[in-house]
C-alpha positions as a Markdown table, in Angstrom:
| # | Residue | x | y | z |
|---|---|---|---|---|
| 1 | Unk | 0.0 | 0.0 | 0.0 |
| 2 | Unk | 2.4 | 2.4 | 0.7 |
| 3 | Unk | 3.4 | 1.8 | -2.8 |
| 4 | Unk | 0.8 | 3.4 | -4.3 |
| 5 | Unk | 1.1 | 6.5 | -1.7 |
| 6 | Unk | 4.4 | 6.8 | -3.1 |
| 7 | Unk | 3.8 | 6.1 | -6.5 |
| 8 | Unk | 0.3 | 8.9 | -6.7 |
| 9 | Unk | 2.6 | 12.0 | -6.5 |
| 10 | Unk | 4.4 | 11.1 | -10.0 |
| 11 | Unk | 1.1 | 9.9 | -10.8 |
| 12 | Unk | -0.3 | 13.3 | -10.4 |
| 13 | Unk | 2.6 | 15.1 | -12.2 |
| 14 | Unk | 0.4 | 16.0 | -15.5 |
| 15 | Unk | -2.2 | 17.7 | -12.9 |
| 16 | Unk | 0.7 | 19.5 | -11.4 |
| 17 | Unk | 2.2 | 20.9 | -14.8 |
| 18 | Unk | -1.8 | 21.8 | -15.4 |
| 19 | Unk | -1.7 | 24.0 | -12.5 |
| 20 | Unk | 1.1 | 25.5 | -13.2 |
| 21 | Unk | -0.1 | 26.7 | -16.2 |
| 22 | Unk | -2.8 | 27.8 | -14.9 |
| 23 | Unk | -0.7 | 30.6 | -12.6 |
| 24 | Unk | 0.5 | 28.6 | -9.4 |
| 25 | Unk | 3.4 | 30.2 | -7.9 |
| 26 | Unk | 5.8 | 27.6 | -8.4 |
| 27 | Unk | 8.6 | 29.2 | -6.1 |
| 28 | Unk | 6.2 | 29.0 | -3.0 |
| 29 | Unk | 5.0 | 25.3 | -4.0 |
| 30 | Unk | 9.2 | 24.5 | -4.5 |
| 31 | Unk | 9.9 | 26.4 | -0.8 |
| 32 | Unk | 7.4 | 23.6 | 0.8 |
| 33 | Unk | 7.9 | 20.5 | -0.9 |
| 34 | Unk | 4.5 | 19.7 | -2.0 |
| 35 | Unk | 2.0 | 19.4 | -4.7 |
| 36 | Unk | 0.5 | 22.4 | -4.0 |
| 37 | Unk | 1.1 | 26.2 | -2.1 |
| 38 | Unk | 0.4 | 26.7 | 1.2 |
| 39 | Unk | -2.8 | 28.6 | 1.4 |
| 40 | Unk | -5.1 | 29.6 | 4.5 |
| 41 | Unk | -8.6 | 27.6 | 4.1 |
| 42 | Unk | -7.0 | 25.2 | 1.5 |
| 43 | Unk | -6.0 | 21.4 | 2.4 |
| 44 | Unk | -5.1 | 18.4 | 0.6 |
| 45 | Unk | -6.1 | 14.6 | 0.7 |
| 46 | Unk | -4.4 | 11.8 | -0.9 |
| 47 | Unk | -6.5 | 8.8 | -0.8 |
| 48 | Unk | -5.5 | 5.1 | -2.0 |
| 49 | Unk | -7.9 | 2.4 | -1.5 |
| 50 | Unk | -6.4 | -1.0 | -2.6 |
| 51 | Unk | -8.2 | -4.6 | -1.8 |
| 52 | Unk | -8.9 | -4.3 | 1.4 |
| 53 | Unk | -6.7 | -1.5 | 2.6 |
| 54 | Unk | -7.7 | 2.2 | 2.5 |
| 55 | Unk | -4.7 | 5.0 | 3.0 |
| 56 | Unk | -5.5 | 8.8 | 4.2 |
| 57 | Unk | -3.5 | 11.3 | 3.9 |
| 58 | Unk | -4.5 | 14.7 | 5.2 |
| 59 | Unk | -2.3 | 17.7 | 5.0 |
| 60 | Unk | -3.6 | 21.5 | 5.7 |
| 61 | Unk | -2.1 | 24.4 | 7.2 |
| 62 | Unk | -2.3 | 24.9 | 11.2 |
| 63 | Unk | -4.9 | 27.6 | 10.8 |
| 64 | Unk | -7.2 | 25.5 | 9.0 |
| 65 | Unk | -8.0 | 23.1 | 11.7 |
| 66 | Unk | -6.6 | 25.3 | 14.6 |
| 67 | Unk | -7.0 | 28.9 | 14.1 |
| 68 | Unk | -3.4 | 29.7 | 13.8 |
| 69 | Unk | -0.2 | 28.8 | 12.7 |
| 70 | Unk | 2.3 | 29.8 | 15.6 |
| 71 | Unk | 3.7 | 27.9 | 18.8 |
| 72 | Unk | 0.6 | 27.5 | 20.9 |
| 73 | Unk | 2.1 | 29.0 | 24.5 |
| 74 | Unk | -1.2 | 30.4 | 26.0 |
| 75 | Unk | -3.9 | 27.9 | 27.2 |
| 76 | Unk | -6.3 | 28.6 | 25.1 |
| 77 | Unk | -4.2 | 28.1 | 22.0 |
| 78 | Unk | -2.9 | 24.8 | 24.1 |
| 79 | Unk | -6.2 | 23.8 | 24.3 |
| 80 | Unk | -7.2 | 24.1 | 20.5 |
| 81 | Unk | -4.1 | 22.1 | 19.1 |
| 82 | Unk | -5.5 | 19.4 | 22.2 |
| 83 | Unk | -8.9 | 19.6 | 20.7 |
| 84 | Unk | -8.0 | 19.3 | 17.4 |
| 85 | Unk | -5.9 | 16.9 | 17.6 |
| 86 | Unk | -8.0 | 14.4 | 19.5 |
| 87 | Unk | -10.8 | 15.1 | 16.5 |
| 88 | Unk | -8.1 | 13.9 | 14.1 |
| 89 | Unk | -7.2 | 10.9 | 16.4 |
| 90 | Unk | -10.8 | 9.9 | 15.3 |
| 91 | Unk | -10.8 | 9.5 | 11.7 |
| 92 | Unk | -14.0 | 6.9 | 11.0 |
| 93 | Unk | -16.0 | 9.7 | 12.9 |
| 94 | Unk | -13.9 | 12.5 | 10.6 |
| 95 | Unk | -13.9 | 10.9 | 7.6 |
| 96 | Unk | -17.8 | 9.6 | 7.6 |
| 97 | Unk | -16.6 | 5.8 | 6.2 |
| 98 | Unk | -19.7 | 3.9 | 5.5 |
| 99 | Unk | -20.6 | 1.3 | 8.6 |
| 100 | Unk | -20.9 | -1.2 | 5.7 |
| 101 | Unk | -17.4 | -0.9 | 4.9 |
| 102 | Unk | -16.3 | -2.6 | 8.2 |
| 103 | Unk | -13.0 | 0.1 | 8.0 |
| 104 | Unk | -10.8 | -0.3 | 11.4 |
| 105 | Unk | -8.0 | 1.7 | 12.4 |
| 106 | Unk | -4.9 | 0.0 | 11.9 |
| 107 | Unk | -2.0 | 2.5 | 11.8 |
| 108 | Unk | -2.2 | 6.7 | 12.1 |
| 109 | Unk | 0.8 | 9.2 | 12.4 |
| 110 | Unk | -0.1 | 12.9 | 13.1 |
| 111 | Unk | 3.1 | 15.6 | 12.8 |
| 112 | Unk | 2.9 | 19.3 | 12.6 |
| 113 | Unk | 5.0 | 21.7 | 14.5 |
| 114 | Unk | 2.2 | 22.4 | 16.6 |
| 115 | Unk | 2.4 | 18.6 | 18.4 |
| 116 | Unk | 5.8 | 19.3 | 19.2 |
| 117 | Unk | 7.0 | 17.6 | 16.5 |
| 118 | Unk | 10.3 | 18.7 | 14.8 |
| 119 | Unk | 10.4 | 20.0 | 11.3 |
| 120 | Unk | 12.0 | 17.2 | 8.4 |
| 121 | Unk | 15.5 | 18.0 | 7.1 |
| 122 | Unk | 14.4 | 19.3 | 4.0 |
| 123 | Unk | 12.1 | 22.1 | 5.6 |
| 124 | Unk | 14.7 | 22.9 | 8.4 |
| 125 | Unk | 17.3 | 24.0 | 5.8 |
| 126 | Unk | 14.9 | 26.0 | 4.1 |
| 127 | Unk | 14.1 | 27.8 | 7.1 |
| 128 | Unk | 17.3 | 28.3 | 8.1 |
| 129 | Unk | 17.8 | 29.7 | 4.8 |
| 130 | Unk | 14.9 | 32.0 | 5.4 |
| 131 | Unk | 14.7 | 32.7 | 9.0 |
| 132 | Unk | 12.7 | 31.2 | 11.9 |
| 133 | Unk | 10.0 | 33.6 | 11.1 |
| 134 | Unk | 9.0 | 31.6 | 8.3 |
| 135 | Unk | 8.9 | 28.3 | 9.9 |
| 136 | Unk | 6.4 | 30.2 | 12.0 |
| 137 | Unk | 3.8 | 31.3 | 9.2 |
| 138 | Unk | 3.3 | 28.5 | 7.7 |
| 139 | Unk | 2.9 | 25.4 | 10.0 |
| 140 | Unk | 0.8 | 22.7 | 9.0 |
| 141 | Unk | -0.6 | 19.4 | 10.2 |
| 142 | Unk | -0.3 | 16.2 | 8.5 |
| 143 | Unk | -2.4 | 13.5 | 9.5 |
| 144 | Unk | -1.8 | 9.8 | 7.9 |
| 145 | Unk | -4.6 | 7.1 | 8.3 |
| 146 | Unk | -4.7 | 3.1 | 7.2 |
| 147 | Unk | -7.5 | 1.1 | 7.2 |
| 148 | Unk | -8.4 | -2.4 | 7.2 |
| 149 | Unk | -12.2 | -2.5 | 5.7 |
| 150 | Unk | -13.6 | -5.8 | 5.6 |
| 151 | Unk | -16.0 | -5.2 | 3.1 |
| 152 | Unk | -14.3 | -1.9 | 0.7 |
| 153 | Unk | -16.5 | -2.3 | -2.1 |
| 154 | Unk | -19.3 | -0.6 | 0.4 |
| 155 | Unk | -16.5 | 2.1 | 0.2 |
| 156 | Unk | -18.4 | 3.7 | -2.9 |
| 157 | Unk | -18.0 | 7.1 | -1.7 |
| 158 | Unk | -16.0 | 9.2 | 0.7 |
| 159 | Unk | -17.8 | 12.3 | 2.5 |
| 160 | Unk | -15.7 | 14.9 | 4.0 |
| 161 | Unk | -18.9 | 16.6 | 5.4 |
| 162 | Unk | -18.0 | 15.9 | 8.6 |
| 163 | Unk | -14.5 | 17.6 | 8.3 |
| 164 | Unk | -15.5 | 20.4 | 7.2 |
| 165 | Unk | -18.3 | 21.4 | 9.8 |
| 166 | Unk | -15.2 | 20.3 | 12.5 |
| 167 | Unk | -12.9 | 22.8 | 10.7 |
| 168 | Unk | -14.6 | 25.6 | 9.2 |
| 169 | Unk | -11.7 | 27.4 | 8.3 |
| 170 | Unk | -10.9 | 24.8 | 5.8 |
| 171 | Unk | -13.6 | 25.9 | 2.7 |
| 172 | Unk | -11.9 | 23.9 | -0.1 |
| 173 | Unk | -9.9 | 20.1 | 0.0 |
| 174 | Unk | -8.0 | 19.2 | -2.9 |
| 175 | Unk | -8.5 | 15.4 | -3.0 |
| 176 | Unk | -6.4 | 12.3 | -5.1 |
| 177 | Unk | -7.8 | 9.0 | -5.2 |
| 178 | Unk | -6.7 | 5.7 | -6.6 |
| 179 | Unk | -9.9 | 3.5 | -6.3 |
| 180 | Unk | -10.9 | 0.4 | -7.8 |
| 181 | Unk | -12.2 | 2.6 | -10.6 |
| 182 | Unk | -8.9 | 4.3 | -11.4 |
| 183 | Unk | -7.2 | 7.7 | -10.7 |
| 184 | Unk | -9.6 | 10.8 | -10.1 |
| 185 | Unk | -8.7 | 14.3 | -8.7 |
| 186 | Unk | -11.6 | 16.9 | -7.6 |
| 187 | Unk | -11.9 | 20.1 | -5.5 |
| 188 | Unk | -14.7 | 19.5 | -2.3 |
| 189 | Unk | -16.2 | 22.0 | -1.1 |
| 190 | Unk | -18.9 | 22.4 | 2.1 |
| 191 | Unk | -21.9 | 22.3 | -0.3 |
| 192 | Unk | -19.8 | 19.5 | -2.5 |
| 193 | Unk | -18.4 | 17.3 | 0.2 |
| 194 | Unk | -18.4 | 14.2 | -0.9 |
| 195 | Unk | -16.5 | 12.2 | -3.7 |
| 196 | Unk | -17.5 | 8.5 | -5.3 |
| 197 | Unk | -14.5 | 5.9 | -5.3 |
């Protein structure tokens, strides 16, 4: 499985060169080591759903799902990276899988500065290229999820409504899925929430 997370990224490639014809600033995408620019009320989700494994990954910046994006050092910022991250320690009740499915938890990883977490090589150099005030302004969260579904052709569609009344601040999810029914890339939205596999 973790194949196929590796592999959708040069999967994706043509979509990427599409965006960037389309205006992208290329520079800011290079600076963070994604598929696409970190911006405020924008997230991404690559999902890979292979026999009976299903792979989530969730990454959006800090003020999407918490408000803000710097080192949380009064309470009440302490208490909304707790809060947020406990919602995202629940992904069946996050990511609205179908009961029918039968999908159990078997593996998750959250990181983001935010949980204390150190920033990768790659981004450390960058910002110590670019100062620490940069690391600051653009935190983000990455959440990773596999699943075990006992029955994934009830997996016919996956409905982010739930996220999205969580995190409010998030108002469009760029989502990539390899399903049984091939490759498909879409932009959900609160009033278009939910994608068929």
């Amino acid at each position: 499985m973790r194949r196929l997370m590796l592999a959708l990224p040069f999967a994706l490639l043509p979509l990427v060169a599409h965006a960037h014809e389309e205006g992208h600033d290329h520079e800011h995408e290079h600076e963070h080591g994604s598929l696409g620019a970190h911006e405020h009320g924008v997230a991404r989700l690559d999902a890979a759903l292979d026999g009976q494994t299903l792979e989530l990954e969730l990454q959006s910046p800090a003020m999407n799902l918490v408000g803000f994006e710097h080192a949380a050092s009064s309470d009440a910022d302490k208490a909304k990276v707790a809060a947020a991250r406990k919602t995202l320690e629940q992904p069946l009740a996050l990511f609205s899988l179908p009961a029918a499915a039968g999908c159990k938890v078997t593996d998750q990883e959250l990181e983001s500065p935010l949980f204390g977490d150190k920033p990768d090589h790659e981004h450390s150099a960058t910002q110590a290229k670019q100062g620490d005030e940069h690391h600051h302004e653009h935190s983000e969260i990455h959440a990773h999820y596999h699943f075990t579904c006992a029955s994934p052709k009830a997996l016919d569609h996956l409905d982010l409504a739930r996220l999205f009344s969580t995190f409010p601040a998030t108002q469009k999810i760029q989502v990539q899925l390899i399903g049984p029914s091939g490759q498909q890339g879409t932009d959900l939205t609160p009033t278009q929430s939910s994608l068929k596999f």
